[in-house]
C-alpha positions, 0 to 999 in steps of 0.5 A: 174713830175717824182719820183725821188727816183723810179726806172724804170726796163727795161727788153727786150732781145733787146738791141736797144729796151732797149736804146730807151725806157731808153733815152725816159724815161731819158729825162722825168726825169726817174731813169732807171736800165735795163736789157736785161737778165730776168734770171740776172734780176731776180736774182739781183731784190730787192722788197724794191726798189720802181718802176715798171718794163717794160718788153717785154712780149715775149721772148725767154726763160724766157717771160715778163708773166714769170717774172711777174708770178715769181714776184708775186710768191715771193710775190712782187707786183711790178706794170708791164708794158707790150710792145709786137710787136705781138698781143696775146690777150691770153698772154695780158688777162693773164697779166692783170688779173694778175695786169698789169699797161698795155699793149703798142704795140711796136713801143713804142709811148712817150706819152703813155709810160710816162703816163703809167709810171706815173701811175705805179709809183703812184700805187706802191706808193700808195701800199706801203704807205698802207703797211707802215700803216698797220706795224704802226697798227699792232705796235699799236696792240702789246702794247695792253695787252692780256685784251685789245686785249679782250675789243677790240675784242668785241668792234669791234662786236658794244658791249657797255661798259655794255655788255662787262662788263656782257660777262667778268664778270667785273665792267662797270668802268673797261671796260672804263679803259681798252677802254681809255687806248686801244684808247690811244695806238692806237691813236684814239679818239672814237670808229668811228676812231677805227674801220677804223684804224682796217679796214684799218689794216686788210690786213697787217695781210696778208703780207709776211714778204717781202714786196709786 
């Protein structure tokens, strides 16, 4: 099955390449935008759509490599998949260390290309959920006040109530005040769920503010 609110980009200098990859996708169910211009493509990209892009992986002027590189530079982390006529196992390491889904050799066979879409499009859903996760932790977070933000971070080192209390130089009863209203906010039950959220929430720290 296809995810109908994903897109698949098509870029090749080849027009003709274009049309049969976008009719063979098509009739798998696949939402397709396609290009045969890598500069205009580019341009027009908007990262929040989600997808993964199939590309030529040589080509004139700007190659498929290229635009992967200047995809990821923009900080957009759009799963790619590579088709290429010409055998060049340099270019294919250098895509597939950068994060390529894969990479098929033309002539394009349907069954190949349609598993590979799939499973570009589960990775960029997948990716996408966790961002979606890690903009939900960090919400909780921010309501934290500057004191819990203190409590939590020596929860995170396995400090007990007591010892929190003694580094803080506070009553034990106050630590629990403060570790209640912290699960509160965060949603969490005990302290086990607490520090998986936080785990979990760790790379969104990281994220440019455009989504990747």
């Amino acid at each position: 099955m296809s995810d109908g609110t994903a897109t698949v980009f098509l870029l090749d200098d080849e027009p003709g390449v274009v049309v049969a990859l976008a009719r063979m996708l098509q009739v798998n169910g696949f939402s397709i935008s396609a290009w045969t211009s890598a500069s205009a493509f580019l341009d027009a990209h908007d990262p929040q759509l989600p997808g993964c892009l199939i590309t030529d992986l040589r080509m004139p002027g700007i190659s498929g490599l290229d635009v992967q590189r200047t995809l990821l530079a923009r900080g957009s982390e759009r799963p790619v998949i590579f088709i290429t006529g010409e055998s060049d196992v340099r270019t294919t390491v250098l895509g597939m260390r950068a994060g390529a889904v894969t990479v098929l050799p033309k002539p394009v066979q349907s069954a190949e290309l349609v598993e590979a879409v799939r499973d570009a499009i589960c990775k960029d859903a997948a990716r996408r959920a966790r961002h979606r996760e890690g903009n939900d932790i960090s919400a909780r977070l921010a309501r934290l006040t500057p004191r819990e933000r203190q409590v939590l971070g020596l929860i995170e080192t396995g400090k007990l109530n007591k010892q929190i209390a003694a580094e803080l130089g506070t009553a034990v009863q106050t630590i629990k005040i403060h570790r209640r209203r912290i699960m509160g906010k965060m949603h969490v039950r005990n302290a086990t769920a607490l520090m998986g959220l936080l785990y979990r929430g760790q790379p969104a720290a990281n994220l440019d503010p455009q989504l990747r």
